[in-house]
C-alpha positions as CSV (number, residue, x, y, z in Angstrom):
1,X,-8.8,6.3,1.4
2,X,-6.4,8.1,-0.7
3,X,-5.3,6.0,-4.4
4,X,-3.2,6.9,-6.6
5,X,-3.4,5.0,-9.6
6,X,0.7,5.3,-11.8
7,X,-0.4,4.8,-15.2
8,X,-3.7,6.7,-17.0
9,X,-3.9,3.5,-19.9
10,X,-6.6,1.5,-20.6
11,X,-6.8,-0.6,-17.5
12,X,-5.7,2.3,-15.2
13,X,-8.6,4.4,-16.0
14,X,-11.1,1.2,-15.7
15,X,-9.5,0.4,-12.0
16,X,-9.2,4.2,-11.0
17,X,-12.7,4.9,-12.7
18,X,-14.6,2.6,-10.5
19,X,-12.4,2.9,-7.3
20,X,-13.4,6.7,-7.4
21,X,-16.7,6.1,-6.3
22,X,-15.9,5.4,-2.4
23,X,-12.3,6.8,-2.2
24,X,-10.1,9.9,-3.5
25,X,-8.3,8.8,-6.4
26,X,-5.6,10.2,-8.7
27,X,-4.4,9.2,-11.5
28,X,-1.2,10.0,-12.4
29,X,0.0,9.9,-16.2
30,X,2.9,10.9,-18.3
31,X,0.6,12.7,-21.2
32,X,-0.8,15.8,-21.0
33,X,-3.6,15.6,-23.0
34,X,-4.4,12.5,-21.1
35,X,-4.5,14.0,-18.0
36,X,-6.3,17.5,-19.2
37,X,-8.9,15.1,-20.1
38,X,-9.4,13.2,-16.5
39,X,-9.3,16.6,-15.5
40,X,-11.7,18.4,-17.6
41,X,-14.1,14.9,-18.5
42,X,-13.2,12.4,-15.7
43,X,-13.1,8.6,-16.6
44,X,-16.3,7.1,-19.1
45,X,-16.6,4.1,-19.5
46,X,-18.1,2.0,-22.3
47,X,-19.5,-0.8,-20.9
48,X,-20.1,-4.4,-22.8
49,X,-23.8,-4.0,-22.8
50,X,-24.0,-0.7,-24.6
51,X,-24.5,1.2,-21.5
52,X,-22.1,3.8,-20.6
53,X,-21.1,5.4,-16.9
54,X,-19.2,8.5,-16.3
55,X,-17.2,8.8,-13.1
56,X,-16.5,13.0,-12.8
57,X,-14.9,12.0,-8.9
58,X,-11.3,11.6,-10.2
59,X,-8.5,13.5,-10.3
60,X,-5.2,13.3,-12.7
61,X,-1.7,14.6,-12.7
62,X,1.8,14.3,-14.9
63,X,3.4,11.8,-13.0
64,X,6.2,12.9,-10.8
65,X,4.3,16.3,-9.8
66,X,1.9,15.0,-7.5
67,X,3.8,15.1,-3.6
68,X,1.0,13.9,-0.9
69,X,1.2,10.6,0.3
70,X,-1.1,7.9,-0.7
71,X,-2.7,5.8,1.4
72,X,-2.3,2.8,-1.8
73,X,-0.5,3.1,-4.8
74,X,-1.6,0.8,-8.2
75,X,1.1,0.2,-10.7
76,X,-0.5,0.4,-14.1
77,X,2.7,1.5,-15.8
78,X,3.9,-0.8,-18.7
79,X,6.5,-3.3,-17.0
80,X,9.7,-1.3,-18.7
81,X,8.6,2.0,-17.3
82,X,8.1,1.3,-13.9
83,X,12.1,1.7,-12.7
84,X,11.3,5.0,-13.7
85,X,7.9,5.6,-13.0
86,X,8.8,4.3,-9.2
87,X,11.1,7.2,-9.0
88,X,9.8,9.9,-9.9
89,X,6.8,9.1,-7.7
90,X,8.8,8.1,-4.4
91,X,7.4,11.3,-2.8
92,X,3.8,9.1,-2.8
93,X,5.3,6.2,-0.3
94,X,4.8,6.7,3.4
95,X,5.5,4.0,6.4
96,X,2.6,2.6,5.7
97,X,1.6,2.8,2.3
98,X,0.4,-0.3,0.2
99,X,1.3,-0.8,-3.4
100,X,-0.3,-3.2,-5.6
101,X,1.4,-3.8,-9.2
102,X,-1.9,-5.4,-11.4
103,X,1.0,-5.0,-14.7
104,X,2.2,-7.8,-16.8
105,X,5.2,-9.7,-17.0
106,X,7.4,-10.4,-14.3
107,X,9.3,-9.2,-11.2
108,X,7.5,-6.0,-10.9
109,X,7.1,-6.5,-7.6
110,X,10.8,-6.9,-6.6
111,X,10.9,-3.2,-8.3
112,X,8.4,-2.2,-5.5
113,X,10.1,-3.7,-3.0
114,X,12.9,-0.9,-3.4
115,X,10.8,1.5,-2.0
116,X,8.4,0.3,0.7
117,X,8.3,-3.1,3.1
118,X,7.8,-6.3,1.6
119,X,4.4,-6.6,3.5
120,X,3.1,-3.5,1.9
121,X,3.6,-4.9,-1.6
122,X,0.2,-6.8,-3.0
123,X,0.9,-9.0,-6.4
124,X,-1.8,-9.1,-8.1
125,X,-3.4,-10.3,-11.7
126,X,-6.1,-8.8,-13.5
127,X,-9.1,-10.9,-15.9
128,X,-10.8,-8.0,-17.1
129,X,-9.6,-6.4,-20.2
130,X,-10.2,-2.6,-21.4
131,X,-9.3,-0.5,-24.6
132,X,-8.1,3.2,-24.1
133,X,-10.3,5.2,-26.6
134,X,-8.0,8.6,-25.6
135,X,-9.7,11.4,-24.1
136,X,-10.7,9.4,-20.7
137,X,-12.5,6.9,-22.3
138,X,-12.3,3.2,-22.0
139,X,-14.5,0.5,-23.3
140,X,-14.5,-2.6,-20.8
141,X,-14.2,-5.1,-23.2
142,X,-14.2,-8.3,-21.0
143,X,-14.6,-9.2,-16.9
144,X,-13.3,-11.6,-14.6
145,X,-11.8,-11.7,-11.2
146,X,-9.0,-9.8,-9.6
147,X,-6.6,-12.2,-7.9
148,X,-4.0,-10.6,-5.6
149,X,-1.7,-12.5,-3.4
150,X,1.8,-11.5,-1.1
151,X,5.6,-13.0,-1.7
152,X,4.9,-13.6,2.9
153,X,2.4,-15.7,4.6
154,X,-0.8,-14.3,6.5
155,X,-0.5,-10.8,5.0
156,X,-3.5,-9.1,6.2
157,X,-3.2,-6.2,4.1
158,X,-4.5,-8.6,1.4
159,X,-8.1,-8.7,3.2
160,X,-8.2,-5.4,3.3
161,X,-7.3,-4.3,-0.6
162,X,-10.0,-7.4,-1.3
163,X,-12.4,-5.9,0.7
164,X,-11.7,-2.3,-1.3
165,X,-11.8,-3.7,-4.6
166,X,-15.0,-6.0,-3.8
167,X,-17.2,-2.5,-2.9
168,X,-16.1,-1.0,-6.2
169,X,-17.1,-3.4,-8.3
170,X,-14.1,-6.0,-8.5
171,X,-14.6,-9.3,-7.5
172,X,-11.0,-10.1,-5.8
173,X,-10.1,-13.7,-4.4
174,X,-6.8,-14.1,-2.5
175,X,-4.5,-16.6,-3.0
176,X,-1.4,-18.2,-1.3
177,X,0.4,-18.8,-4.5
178,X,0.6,-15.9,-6.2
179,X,3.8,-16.6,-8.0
180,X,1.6,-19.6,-9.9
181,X,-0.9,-16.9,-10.6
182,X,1.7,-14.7,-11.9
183,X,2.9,-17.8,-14.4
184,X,-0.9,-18.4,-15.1
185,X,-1.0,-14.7,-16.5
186,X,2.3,-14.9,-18.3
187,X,1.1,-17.6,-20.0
188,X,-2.0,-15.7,-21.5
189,X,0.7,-12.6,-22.2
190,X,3.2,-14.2,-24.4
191,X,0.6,-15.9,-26.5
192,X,-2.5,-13.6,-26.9
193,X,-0.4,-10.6,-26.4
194,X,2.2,-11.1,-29.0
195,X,0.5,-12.9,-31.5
196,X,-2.5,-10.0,-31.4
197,X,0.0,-7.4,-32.1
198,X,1.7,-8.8,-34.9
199,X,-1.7,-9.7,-36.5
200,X,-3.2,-6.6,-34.9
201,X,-6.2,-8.9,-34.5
202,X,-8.9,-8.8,-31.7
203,X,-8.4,-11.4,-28.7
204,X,-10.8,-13.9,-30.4
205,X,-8.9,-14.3,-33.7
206,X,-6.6,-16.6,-31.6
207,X,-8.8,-19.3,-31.4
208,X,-10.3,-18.7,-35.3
209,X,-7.0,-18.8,-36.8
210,X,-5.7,-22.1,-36.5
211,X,-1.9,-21.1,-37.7
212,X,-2.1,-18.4,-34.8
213,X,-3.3,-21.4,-32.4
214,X,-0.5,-23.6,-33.5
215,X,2.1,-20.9,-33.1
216,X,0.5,-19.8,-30.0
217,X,0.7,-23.8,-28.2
218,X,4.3,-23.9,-29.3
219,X,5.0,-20.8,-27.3
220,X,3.1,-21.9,-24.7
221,X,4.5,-25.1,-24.4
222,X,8.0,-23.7,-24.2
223,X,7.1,-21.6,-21.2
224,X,5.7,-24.4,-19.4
225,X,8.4,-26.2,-19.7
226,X,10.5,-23.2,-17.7
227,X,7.8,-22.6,-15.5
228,X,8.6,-26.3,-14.4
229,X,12.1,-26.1,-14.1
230,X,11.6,-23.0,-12.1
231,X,9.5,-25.1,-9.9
232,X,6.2,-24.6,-10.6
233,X,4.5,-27.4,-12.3
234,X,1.5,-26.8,-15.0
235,X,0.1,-29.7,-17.4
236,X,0.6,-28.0,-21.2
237,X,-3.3,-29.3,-21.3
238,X,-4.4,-27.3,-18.2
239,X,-2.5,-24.1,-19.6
240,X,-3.8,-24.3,-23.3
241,X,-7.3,-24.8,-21.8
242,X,-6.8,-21.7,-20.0
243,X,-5.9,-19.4,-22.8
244,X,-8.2,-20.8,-24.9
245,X,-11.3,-19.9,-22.2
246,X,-9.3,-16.3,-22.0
247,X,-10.0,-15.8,-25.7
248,X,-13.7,-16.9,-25.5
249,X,-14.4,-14.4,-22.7
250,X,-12.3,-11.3,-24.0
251,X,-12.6,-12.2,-27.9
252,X,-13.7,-8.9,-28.5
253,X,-11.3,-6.9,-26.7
254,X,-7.9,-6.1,-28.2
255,X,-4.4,-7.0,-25.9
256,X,-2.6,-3.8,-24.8
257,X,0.4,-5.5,-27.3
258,X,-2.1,-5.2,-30.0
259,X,-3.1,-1.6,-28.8
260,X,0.7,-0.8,-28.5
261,X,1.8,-2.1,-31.7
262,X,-1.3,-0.2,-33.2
263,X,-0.4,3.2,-32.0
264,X,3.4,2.8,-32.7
265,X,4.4,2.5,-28.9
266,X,7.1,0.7,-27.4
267,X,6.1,-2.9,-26.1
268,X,6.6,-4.8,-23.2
269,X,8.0,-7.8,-24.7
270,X,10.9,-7.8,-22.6
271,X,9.3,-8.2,-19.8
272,X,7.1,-11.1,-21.2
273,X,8.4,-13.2,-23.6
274,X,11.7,-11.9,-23.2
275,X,11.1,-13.2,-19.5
276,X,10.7,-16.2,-20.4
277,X,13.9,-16.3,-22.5
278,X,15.9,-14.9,-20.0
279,X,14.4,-17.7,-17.3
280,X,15.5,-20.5,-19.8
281,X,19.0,-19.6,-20.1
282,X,19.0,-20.2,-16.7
283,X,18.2,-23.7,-16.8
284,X,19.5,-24.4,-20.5
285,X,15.7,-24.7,-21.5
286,X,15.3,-24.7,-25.6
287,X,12.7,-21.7,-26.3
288,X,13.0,-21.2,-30.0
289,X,9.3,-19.8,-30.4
290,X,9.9,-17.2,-27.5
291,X,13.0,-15.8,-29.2
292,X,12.0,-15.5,-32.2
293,X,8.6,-13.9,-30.8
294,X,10.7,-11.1,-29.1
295,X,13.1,-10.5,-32.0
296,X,9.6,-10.3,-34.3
297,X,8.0,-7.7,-31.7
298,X,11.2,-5.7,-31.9
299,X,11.5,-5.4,-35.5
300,X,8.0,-4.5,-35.9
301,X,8.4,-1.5,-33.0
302,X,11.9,-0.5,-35.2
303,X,9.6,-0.2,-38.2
304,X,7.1,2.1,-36.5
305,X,9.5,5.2,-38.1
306,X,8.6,4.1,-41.2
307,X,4.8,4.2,-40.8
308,X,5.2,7.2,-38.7
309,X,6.8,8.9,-41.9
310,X,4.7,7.3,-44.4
311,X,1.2,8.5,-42.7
């Protein structure tokens, strides 16, 4: 099978890295030096044990210059780049193409809808967490299961991207609410995410820091409470539990906020907490914590100038 894998970060090179070992895949990235590397190295990965594999079977190209059409497509791409990333890719989607965003936020897969059938579009949600060394390299920092669903019933296309991931290493369950998976996931972004990158902290600090904690149920708590008058309903105990467990199992690995903020790169706030504010205005929920969260985030990305000049 042909993948191409939009988006050479962290989690693109861990998914593309281990996908390579049955199936062609490229990864396509908007950095050159990222994708000289793929091309020159391949993918290595640093594994939690110590160990480290090296996958030489891959493939990597700018993003836009690479024509042939894929057989599946993942969407790696930071939530605010993929309108962009979608187009200058469209050459990649056939008839039958499948495309699987594994991003954060929300309402990536209504961008994917623009450009192939609504049954070829898998949602899915990742547990595993990786940090992008540069140069091809990625340490897998924490592991969990792959949980992919559709937006219409009895999709069989979702057996079949299970059955890929589960031979290349991914454990992959498939669910018939995917949209409460997606809230699940944005629960664990606008808290660990944001939080992280303003304290630039590892994933664990969450959970040691009891101010971070308290800030972090307050946010939660908000989004709970939209996620319910949306129509999907969550206890505030079930969710905190949830993110709590998240930063026990990845409490070593940083959030890609954290890695953004970090490296001075633009965030995808917006499409997190920023989607929570926006899904609150709707329904004249309060969401104080959110909004200042994602005024915070954007104030620390205007200041990267200032560290950029000062280093």
């Amino acid at each position: 099978m042909k993948i191409v894998v939009i988006g050479a970060g962290a989690m693109g090179c861990l998914y593309g890295a281990y996908l390579s070992q049955k199936h062609e895949v490229i990864m396509l990235d908007s950095f050159q030096m990222q994708v000289d590397a793929i091309n020159e190295h391949g993918i290595t990965v640093l594994e939690e044990d110590g160990t480290e594999q090296h996958f030489a079977n891959v493939k990597a190209c700018l993003s836009g210059e690479y024509s042939e059409v894929a057989d599946l497509i993942i969407v790696f791409v930071k939530s605010i780049f993929s309108e962009d990333a979608l187009q200058a890719n469209r050459r990649l989607f056939g008839e039958h193409t499948l495309v699987m965003t594994l991003q954060n936020g929300a309402g990536n897969d209504r961008k994917i809808e623009k450009y192939v059938a609504k049954k070829n579009v898998i949602i899915g949600t990742s547990k595993h967490n990786s940090v992008n060394m540069g140069g091809g390299k990625v340490r897998h920092s924490g592991h969990g299961v792959t949980t992919i669903g559709s937006n219409l019933k009895d999709n069989k296309n979702l057996e079949k991207i299970r059955d890929i991931l589960d031979e290349s290493g991914f454990s992959t369950e498939i669910t018939d609410d995917i949209q409460r998976i997606v809230w699940s996931k944005l629960f664990v972004n606008l808290s660990i995410n944001t939080f992280t990158a303003i304290t630039r902290s590892p994933i664990g600090s969450m959970i040691d820091n009891s101010y971070a904690w308290d800030f972090a149920e307050k946010m939660i708590c908000e989004a709970v409470d939209v996620a319910e008058a949306d129509g999907t309903h969550f206890s505030y105990m079930e969710v905190l539990n949830m993110v709590h467990h998240v930063c026990e199992d990845a409490g070593k690995g940083y959030s890609s906020m954290s890695q953004d903020v970090m490296n001075c790169r633009p965030t995808e706030i917006d499409a997190i907490n920023g989607a929570i504010v926006a899904q609150a205005k709707l329904y004249n929920v309060p969401v104080p914590y959110n909004s200042l969260i994602v005024d915070l985030i954007h104030a620390i990305e205007g200041s990267y100038k200032y560290q950029a000049k000062k280093s």
